[in-house]
N, C-alpha and C positions, 0 to 999 in steps of 0.2 A: 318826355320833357324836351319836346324839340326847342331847338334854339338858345336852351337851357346848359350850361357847363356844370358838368357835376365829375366829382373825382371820387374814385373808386381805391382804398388800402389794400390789398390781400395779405395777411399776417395765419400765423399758426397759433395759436392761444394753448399750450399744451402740445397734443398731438391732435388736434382738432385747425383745418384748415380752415377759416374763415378771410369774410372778407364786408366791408364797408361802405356805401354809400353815403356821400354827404354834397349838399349845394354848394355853392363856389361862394355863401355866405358864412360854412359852417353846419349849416343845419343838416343835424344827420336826416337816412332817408331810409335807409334798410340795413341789415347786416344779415349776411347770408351765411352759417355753415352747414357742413359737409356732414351728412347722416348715414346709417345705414336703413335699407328700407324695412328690417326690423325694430328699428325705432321712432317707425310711423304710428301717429295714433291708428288703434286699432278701425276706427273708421273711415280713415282716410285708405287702409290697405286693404279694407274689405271692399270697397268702392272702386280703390284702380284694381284690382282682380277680378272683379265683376264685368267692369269696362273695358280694362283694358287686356284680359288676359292673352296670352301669346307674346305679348312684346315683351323683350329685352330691356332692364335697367341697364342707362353709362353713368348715371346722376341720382340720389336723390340729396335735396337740402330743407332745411327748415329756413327759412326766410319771416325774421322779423320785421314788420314797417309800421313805419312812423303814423299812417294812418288806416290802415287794414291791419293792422293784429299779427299772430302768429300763422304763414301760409307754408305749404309745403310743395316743392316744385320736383318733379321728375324730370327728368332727360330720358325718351324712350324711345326705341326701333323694334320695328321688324322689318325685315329684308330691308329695300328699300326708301317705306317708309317712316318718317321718323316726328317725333312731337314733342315741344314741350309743353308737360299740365301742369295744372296747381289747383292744388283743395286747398279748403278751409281745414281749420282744425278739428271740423263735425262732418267732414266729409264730401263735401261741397265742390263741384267743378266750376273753379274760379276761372278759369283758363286754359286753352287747346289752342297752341300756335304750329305750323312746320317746325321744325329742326333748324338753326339758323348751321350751315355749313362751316367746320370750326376750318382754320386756318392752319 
C-alpha cells in the first residue's frame, strides 16, 4: 500500500499476542496472531518440511485478511540466510520474500 497510511494495534487477547491492520479510514485489513508451528494445518507443515527442511523457525502466525482468507506466515533461517513464506490454508506457497533486518 505505498503512499497509503495505515495503523497497526498490537494487543494480547488472553495470552495470545496479536496484532491489527486497519486503513487511516477504519477499514480493517488483517489481524495477525502468534502460533506455534504445531498448530499449523497439517498441510501447510507437510509443505514447509518438504521445502523447507533445515531452516530454523523465529515466527510462525496465522494471518487473517480482509481479502485473501486465512494465510500462515513464517519467519525462517539458516545460517545466513533468512525468508519470510506464507501458504494458504491447503498448503500453497503464497510468498517467499528475504528476511527484512529487525531493528
Amino acid at each position: 500500500m505505498a503512499g497509503k497510511t495505515t495503523y497497526e494495534v498490537v494487543f494480547f487477547n488472553g495470552n495470545k499476542k496479536q496484532s491489527a491492520t486497519y486503513k487511516e479510514d477504519g477499514t480493517w485489513l488483517e489481524t495477525e496472531t502468534e502460533i506455534k508451528f504445531s498448530q499449523l494445518p497439517h498441510a501447510v507443515s507437510a509443505v514447509f518440511n518438504k521445502q523447507f527442511g533445515g531452516f530454523t523457525i523465529q515466527e510462525t502466525t496465522e494471518v487473517e485478511t480482509a481479502g485473501n482468507g486465512t494465510l500462515y506466515e513464517l519467519t525462517i533461517n539458516k545460517g545466513s540466510e533468512g525468508y519470510e513464506v506464507q501458504f494458504s490454508a491447503k498448503g500453497g506457497l503464497v510468498k517467499k520474500e528475504a528476511a527484512k533486518a529487525e531493528d
